[in-house]
C-alpha positions as CSV (number, residue, x, y, z in Angstrom):
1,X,7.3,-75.4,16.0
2,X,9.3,-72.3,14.6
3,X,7.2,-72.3,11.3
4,X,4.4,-72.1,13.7
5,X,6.1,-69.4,15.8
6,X,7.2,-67.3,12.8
7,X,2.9,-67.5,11.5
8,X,2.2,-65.9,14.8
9,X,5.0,-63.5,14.5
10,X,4.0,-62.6,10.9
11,X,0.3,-62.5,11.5
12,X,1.0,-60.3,14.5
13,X,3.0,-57.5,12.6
14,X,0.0,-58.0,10.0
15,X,-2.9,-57.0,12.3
16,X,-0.4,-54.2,14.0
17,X,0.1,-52.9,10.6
18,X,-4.0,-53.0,9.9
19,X,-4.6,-51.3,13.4
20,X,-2.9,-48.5,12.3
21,X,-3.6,-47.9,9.4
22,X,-7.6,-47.9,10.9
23,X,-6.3,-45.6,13.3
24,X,-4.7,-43.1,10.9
25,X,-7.4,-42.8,8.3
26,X,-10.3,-42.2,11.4
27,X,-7.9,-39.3,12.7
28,X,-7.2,-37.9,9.1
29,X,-11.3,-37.9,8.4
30,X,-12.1,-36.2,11.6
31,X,-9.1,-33.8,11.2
32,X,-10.4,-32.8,7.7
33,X,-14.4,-32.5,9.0
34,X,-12.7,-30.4,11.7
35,X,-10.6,-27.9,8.9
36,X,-13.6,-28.1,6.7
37,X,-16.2,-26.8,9.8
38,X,-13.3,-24.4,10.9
39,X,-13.5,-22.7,7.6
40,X,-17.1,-22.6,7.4
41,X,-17.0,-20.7,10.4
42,X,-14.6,-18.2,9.4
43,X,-16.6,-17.2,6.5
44,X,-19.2,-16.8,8.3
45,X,-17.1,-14.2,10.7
46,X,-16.7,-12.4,7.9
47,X,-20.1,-12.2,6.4
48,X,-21.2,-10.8,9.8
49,X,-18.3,-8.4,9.9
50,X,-19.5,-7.3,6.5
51,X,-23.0,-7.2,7.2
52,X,-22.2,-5.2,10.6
53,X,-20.3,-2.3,8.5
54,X,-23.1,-1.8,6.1
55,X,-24.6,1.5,6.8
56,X,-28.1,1.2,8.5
57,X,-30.9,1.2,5.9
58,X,-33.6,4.3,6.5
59,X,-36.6,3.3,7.8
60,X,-39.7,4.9,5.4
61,X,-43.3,4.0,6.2
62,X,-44.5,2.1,3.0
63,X,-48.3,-0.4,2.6
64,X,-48.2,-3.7,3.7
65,X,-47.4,-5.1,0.0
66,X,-44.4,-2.9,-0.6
67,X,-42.9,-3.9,3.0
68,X,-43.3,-7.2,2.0
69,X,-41.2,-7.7,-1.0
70,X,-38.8,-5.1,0.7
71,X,-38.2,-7.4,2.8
72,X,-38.3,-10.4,0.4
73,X,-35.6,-8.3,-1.8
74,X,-33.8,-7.5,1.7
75,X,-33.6,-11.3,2.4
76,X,-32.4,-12.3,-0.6
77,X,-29.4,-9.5,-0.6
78,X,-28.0,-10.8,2.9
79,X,-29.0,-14.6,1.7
80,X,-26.3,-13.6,-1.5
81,X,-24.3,-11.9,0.7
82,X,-23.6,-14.8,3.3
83,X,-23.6,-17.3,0.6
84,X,-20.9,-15.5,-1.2
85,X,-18.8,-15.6,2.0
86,X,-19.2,-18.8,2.9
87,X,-17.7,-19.7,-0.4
88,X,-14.1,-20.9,0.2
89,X,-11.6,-23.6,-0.9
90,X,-11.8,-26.3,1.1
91,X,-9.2,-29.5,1.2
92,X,-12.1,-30.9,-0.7
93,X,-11.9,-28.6,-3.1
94,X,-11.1,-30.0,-7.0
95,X,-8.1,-28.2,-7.9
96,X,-7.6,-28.0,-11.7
97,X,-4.2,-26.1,-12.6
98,X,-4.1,-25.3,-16.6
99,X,-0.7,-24.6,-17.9
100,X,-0.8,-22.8,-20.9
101,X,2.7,-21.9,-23.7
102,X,2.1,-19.7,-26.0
103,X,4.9,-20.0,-27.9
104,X,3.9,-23.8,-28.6
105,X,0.3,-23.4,-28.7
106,X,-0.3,-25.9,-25.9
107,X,-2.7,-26.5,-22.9
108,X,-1.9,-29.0,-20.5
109,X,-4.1,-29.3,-17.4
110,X,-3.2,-31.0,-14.1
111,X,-5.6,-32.0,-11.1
112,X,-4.6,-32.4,-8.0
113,X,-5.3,-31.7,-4.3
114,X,-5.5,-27.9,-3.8
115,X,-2.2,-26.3,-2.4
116,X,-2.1,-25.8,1.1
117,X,-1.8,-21.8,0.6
118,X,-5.0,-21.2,-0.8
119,X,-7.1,-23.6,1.4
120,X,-9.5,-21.6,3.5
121,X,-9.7,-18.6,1.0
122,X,-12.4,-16.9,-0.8
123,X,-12.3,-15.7,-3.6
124,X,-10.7,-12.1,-2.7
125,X,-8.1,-13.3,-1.2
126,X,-7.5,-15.5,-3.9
127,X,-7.3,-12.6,-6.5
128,X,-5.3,-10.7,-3.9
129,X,-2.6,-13.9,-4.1
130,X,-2.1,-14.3,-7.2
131,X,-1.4,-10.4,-7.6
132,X,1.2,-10.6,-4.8
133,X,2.8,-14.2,-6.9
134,X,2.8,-12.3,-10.2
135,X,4.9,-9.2,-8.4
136,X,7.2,-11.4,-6.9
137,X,7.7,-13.6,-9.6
138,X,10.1,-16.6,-8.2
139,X,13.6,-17.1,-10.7
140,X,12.4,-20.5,-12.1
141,X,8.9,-18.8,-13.3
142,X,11.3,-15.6,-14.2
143,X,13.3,-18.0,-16.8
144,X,9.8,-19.7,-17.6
145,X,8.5,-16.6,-19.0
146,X,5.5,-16.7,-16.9
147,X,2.7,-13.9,-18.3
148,X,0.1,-14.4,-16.4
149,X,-1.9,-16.5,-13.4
150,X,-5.4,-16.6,-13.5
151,X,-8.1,-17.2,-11.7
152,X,-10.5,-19.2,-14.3
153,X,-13.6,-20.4,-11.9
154,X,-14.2,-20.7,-8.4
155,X,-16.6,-22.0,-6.0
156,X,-15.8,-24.4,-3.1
157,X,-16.8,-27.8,-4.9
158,X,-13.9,-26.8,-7.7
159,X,-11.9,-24.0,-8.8
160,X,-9.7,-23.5,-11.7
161,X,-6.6,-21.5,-12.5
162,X,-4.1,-20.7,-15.4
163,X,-0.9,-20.3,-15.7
164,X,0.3,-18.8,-19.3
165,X,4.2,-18.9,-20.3
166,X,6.3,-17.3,-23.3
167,X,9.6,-18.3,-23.1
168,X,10.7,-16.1,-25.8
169,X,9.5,-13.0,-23.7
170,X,12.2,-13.5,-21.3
171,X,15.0,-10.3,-21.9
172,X,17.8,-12.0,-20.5
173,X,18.8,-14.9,-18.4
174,X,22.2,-14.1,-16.9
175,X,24.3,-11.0,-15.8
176,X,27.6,-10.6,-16.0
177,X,29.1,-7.6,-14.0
178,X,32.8,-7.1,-12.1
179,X,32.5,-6.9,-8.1
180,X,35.3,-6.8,-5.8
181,X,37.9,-7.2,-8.7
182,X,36.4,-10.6,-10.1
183,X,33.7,-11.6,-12.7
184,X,30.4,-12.8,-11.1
185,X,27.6,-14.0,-13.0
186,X,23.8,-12.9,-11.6
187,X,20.8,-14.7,-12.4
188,X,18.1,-12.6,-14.4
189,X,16.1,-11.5,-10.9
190,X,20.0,-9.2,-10.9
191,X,20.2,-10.4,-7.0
192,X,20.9,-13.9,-6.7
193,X,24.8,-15.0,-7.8
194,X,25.0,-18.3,-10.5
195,X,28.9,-18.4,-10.7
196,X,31.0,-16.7,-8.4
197,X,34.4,-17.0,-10.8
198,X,37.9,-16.3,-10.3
199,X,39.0,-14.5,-12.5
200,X,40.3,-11.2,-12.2
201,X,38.7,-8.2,-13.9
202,X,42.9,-6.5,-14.3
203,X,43.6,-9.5,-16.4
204,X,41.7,-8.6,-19.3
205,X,42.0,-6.2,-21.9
206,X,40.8,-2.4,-21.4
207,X,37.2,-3.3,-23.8
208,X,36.5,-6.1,-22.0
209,X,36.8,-4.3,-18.8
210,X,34.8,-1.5,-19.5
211,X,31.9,-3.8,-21.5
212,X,32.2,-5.4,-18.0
213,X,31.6,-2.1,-15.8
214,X,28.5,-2.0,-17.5
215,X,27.4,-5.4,-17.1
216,X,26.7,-7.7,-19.8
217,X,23.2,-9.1,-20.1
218,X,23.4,-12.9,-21.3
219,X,20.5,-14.9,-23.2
220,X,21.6,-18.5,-22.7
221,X,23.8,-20.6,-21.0
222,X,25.6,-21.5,-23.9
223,X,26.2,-17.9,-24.8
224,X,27.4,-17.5,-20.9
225,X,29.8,-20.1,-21.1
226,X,31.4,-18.6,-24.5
227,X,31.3,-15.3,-23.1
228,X,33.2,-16.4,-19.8
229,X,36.0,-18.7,-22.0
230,X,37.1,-15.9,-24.2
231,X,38.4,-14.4,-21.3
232,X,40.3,-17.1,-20.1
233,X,41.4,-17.9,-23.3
């Protein structure tokens, strides 16, 4: 009776579990149809925008044959045009991310689901964003020696983009300056703090002190660590 019980129990939790799971893949398909449709219909917001601004065309009286492929040649400009802005990533989108070093002579590539930042953008907006990543370069990609970010091929069935690194481009990885009487050690952006120490600039011999004034750019952590034990030493 309580093997038979414990069946029931099991096989319960089983078609719970199967319920919804169901449930969660139907929401997630009509969730993406909707983002996919909702993109779609910005794009086209914006080819009508565009279309709107353009200037309007003079009208010249022309034969029957030349306003015909005008307007064959007219048809196929707003065709581009439209087709051009319709063109954005979707979360269908294949993502291919190539990750280029320089200094080794390597090319790895990666495919994955495109990031969520750059779903629903053409490809302006695109080129506009990796403009704004390269000046604002996070520290990690800083100390990567990131070079470029490029946009290799586009089109909303796949796009492509590469990132190329030279880690021997990097100046400097660390500086040391004195603030408020103790050594503190930036990282290379010279605005976020590694090491908050404690030791005291009025400690150390006159050299040091003024070498410190300056600020001391560091290439390596080993060379930090060194540099930081000679004056504790």
């Amino acid at each position: 009776m309580k093997l038979k019980k414990a069946y029931i129990y099991i096989l319960s939790l089983f078609l719970l579990a199967a319920f919804f799971t169901t449930c969660y893949f139907l929401s997630y398909q009509q969730a993406l149809k909707q983002f996919n449709k909702k993109a779609i219909e910005r794009s086209e917001e914006f080819a009508a925008l565009h279309n709107n601004s353009e200037p309007t065309p003079i009208i010249v009286q022309q034969n029957n044959e030349e306003n015909k492929d005008n307007q064959s040649n007219q048809s196929d400009d707003t065709l581009s045009v439209a087709q051009q802005a319709q063109t954005v990533v979707l979360p269908t989108t294949k993502y291919t991310l190539e990750i280029y070093d320089r200094k080794e002579g390597k090319l790895e590539q990666i495919e994955q689901n495109p990031p969520g930042d750059i779903v629903g953008l053409t490809r302006e907006e695109i080129e506009k964003y990796l403009d704004n990543y390269m000046s604002d370069l996070t520290l990690s990609e800083y100390n990567n020696g990131l070079l470029s970010y490029e946009l290799i091929s586009f089109s909303d069935k796949a796009v492509k983009f590469r990132k190329s690194y030279d880690a021997d481009m990097v100046p400097y990885r660390f500086y040391v300056v004195v603030k408020n009487g103790y050594i503190v050690v930036y990282n290379s952006d010279l605005k976020s703090v590694y090491d908050y120490t404690h030791i005291e600039a009025k400690n150390l011999p006159e050299a040091d002190r003024v070498e410190l004034s300056q600020g001391i750019y560091v290439d390596s952590i080993d060379e930090l660590y060194a540099l930081l034990e000679s004056y504790t030493s």
